[in-house]
C-alpha positions as CSV (number, residue, x, y, z in Angstrom):
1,X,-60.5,-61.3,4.0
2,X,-63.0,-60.6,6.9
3,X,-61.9,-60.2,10.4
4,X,-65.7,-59.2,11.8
5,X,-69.0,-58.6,10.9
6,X,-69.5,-55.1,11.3
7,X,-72.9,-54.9,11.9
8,X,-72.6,-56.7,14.7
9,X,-71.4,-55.0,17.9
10,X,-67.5,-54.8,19.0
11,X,-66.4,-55.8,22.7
12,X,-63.3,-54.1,23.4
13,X,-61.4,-55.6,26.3
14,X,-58.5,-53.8,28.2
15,X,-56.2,-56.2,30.8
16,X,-55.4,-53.8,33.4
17,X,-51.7,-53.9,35.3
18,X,-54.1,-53.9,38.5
19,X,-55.4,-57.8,37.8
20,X,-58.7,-56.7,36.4
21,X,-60.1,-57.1,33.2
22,X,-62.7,-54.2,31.8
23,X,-64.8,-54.4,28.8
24,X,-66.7,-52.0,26.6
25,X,-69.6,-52.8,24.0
26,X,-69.6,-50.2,20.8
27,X,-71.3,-50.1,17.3
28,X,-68.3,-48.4,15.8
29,X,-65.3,-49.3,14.7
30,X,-62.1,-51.6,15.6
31,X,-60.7,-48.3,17.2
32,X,-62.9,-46.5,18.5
33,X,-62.7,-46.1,22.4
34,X,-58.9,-45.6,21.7
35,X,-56.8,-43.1,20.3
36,X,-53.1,-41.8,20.6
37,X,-51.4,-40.1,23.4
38,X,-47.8,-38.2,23.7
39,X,-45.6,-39.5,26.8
40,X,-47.5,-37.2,28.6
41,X,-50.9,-38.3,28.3
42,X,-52.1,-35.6,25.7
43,X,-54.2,-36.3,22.6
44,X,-54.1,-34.5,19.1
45,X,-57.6,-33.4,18.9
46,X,-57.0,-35.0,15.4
47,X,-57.7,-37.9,16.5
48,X,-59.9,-37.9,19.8
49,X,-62.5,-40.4,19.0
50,X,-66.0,-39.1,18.1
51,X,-67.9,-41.1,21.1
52,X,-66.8,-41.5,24.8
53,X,-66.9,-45.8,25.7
54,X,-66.7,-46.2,29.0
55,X,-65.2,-49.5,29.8
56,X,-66.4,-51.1,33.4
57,X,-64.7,-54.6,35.4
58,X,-65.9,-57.3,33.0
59,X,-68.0,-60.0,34.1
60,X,-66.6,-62.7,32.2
61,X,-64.9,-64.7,34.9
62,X,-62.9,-67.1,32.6
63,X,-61.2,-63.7,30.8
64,X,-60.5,-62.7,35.3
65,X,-58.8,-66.0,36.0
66,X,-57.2,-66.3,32.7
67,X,-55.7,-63.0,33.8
68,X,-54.7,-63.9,37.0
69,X,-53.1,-66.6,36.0
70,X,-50.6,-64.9,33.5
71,X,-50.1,-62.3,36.0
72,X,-48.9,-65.2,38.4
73,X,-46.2,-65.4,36.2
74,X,-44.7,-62.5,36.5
75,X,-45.2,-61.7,40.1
């Protein structure tokens, strides 16, 4: 079974608790940009990714009000 064409590049999307949605473009894998963290907030340098993606406020304004409107839920 194929999920995605790997030669193709990933956008990575992250819905932030602050009503905004941020997205990030990478070649690499499904997990890269992300890794695991203790409660604290520290990483095993095991597994700290081998690229930095920085993610900025996405301009897709469906995935914003799509957002928004769950948040409405809940607030």
């Amino acid at each position: 079974m194929e999920f995605a064409d790997t030669n193709q590049p990933f956008t990575k999307y992250l819905l932030g608790d602050n009503g905004v949605v941020y997205e990030a473009q990478t070649q690499a894998s499904f997990s890269s940009g992300f890794c695991e963290a203790d409660d604290n907030g520290d990483v095993n340098a095991y597994y700290l990714p081998n690229e930095e993606i920085v993610f900025q406020r996405s301009a897709d304004t469906a995935a914003q009000e799509e957002l928004q409107r769950i948040l409405r839920k809940y607030n």
